[in-house]
Backbone as a ProteinNet text record, in pm:
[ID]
protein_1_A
[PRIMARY]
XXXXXXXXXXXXXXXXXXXXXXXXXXXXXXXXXXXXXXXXXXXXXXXXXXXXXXXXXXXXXXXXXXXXXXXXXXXXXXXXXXXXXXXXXXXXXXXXXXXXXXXXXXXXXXX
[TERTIARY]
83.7	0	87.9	11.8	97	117.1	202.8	175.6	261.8	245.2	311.1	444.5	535.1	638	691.5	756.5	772.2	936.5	1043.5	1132	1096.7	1238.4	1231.9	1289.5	1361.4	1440	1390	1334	1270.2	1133.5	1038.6	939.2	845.9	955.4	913.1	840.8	725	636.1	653.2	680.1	704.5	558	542.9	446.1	487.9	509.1	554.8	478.2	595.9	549.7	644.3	797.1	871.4	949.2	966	1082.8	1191.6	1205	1326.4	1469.4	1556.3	1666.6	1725.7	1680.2	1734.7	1636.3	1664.2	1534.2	1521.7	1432.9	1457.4	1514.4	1457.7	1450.1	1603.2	1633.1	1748.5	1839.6	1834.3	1929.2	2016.6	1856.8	1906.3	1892.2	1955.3	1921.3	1775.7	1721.3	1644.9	1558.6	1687.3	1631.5	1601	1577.7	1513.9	1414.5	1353.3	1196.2	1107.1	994	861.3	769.2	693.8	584	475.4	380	273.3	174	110	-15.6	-125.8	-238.6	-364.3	-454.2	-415.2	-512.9	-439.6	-264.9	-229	-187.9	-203.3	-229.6	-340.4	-449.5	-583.8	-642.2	-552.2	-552.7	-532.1	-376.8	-325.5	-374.7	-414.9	-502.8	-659.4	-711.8	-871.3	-835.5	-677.7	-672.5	-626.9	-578	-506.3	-574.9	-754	-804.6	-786.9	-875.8	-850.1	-689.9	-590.9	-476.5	-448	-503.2	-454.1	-551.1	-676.7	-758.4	-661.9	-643.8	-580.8	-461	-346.3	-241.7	-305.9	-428.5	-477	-525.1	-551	-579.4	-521.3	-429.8	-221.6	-187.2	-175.8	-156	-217.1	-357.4	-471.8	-474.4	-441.1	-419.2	-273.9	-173.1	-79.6	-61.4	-132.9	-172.4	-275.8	-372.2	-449.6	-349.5	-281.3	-209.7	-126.3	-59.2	41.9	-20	-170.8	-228.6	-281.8	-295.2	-314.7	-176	-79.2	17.8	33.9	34.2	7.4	-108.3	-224	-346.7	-241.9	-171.8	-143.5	-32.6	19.7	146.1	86.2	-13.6	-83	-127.3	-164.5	-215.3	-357.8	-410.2	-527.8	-577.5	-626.4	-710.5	-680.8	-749.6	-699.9	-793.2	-950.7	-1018.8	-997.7	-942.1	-881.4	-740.4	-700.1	-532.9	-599.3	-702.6	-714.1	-760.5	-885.7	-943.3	-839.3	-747.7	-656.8	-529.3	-522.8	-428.4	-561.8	-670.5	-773.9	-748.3	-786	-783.6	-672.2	-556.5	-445.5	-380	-484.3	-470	-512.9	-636.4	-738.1	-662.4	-609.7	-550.2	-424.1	-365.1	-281.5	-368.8	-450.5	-529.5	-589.7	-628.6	-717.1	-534.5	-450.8	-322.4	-314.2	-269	-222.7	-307.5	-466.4	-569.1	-556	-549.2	-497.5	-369.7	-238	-99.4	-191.7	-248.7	-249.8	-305.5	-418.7	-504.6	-387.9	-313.3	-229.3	-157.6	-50	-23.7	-101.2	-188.3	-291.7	-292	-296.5	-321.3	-199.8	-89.4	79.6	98.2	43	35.9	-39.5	-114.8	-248.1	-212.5	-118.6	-74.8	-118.9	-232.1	-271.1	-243	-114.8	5.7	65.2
-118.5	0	124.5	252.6	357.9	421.2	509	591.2	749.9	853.8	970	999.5	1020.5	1036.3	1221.9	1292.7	1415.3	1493.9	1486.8	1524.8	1645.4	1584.8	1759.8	1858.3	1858.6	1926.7	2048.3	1973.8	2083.4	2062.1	1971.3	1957.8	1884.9	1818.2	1751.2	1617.1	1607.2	1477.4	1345.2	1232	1124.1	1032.4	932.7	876.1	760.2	636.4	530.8	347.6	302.5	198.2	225.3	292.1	364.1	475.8	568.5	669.5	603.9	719.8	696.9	733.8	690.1	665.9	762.7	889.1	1031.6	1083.7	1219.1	1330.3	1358.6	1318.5	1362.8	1572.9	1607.4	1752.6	1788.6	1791.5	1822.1	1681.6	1593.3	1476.5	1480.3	1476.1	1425.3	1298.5	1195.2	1052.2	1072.3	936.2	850.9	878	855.6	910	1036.2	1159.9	1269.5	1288.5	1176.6	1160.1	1113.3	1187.6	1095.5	1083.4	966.7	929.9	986.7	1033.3	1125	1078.7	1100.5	1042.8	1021.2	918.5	912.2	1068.8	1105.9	1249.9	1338.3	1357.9	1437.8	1411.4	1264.2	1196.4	1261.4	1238	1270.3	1407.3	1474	1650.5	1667.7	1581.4	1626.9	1566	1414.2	1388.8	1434.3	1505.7	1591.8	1706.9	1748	1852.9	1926.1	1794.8	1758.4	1856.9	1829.5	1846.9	2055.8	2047.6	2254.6	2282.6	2236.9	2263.6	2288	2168.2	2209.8	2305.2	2332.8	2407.9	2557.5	2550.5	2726.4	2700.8	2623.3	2613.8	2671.8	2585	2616.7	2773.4	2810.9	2964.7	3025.9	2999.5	3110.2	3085.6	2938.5	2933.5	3028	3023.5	3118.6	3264.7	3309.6	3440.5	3482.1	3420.1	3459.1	3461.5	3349.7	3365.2	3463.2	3565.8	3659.5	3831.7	3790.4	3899.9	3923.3	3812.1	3782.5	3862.7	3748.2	3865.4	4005.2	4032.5	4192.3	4271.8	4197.8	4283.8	4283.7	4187.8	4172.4	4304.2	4285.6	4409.7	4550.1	4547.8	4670.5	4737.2	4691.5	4689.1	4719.9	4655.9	4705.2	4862.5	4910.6	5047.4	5087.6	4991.9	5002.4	5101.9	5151.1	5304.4	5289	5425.1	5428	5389.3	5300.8	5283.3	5135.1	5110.9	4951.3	4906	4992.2	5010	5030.1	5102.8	5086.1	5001.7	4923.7	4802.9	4672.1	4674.5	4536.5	4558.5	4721.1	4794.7	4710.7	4742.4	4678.4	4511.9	4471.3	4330.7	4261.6	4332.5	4276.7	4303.1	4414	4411.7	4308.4	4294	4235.9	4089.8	4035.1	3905.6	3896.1	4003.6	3981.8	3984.2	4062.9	3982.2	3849.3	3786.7	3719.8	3555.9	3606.7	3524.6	3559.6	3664	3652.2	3608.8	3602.5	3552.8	3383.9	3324.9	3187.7	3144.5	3235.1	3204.9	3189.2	3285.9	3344.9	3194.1	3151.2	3025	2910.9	2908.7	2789.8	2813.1	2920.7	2927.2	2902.4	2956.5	2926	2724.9	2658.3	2501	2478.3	2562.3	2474.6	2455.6	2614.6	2627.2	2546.1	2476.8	2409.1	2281.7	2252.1	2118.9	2032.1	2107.1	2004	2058.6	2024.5	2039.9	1905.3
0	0	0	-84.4	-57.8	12.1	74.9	167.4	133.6	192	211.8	272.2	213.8	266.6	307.8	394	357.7	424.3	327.2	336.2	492.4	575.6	695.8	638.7	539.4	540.3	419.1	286.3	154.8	217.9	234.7	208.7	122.8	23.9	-81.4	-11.1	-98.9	-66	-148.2	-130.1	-189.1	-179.7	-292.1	-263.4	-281.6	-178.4	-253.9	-81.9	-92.2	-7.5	103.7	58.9	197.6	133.9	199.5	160.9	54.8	-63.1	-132.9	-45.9	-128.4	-97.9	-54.7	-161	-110.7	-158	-154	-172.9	-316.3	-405.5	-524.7	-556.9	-474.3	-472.6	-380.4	-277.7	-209	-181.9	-168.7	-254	-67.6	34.3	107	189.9	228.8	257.8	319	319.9	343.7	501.6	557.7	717.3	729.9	658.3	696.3	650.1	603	528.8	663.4	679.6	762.3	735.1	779.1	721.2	756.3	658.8	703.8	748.2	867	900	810	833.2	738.7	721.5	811	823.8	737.5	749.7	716.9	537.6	481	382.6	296.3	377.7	333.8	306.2	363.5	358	243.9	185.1	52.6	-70.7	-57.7	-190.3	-214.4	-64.1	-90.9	-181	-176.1	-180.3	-353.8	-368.1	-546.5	-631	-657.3	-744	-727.5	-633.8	-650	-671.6	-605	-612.4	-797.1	-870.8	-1001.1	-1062.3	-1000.1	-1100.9	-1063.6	-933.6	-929.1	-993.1	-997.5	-1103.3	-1251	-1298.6	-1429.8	-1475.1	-1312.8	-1343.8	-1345.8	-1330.1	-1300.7	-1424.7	-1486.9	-1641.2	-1747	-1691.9	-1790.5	-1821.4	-1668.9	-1651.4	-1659.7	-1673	-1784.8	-1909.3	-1976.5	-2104.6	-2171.8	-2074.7	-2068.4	-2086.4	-1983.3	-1959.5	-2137.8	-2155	-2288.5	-2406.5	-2405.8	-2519.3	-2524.3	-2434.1	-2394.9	-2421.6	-2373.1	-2404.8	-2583.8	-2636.5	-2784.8	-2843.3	-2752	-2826.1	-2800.8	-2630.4	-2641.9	-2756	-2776.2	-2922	-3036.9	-3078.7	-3147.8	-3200.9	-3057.8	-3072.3	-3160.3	-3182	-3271.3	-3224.3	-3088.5	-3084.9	-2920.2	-2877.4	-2738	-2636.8	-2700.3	-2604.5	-2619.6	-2691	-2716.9	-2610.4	-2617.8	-2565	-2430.2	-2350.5	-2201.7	-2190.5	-2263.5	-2203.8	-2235.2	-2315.3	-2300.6	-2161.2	-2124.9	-2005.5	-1864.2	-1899.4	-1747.7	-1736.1	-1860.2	-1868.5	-1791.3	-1849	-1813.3	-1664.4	-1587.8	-1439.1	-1403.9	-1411.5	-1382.2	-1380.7	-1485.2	-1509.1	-1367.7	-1357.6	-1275.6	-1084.9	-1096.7	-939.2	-944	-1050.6	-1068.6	-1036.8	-1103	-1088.6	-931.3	-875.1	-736.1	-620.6	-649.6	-602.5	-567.8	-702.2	-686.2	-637.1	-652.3	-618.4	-464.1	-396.7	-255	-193.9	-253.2	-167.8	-244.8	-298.9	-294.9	-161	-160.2	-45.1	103.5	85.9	249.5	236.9	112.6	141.7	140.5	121.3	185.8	265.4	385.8	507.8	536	515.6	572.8	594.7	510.6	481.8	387	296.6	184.4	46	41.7	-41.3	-120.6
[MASK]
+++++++++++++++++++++++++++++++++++++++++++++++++++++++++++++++++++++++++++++++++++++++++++++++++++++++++++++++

């Protein structure tokens, strides 16, 4: 069966039947890995699915921002040029919005 593993030292989470050998991420042995409780397990696979939709919205809203900057280059007219200048705020709260509640589920532990 699988279980959770979680580096002390980065944080990195392993999923396997025991701790790897070393840390894939800081490449440190074996013994500074612990095993995560069922609760604290269960935090992080409830937690998977929103975790990637706000990833998907940080993706989106940089790709929002991108083309706005594209309209703004343009210069087609100047009521064009502020509403791709709003949009592209807008894209950037709408990104730091989601960065923000990823962070609150790192802290949380369902990471």
């Amino acid at each position: 069966m699988k279980k959770l593993f979680k580096c002390t030292v980065c944080g990195f989470v392993w999923e396997g039947t025991e701790a790897p050998e070393k840390c894939p991420k800081c490449l440190v042995p074996k013994d500074k890995f612990v095993e995560l409780s069922k609760e604290e397990a269960d935090k992080i696979y409830s937690s998977t699915p929103t975790n990637d939709i706000h990833i998907e919205i940080i993706h989106l809203a940089t790709k929002i921002a991108q083309l706005c900057d594209e309209g703004i280059k343009m210069e087609l007219d100047a009521k064009c040029v502020t509403s791709f200048e709003q949009t592209k705020n807008e894209a950037w709260t709408i990104k730091q919005r989601a960065k923000a509640e990823i962070a609150g589920h790192v802290s949380n532990g369902k990471w």
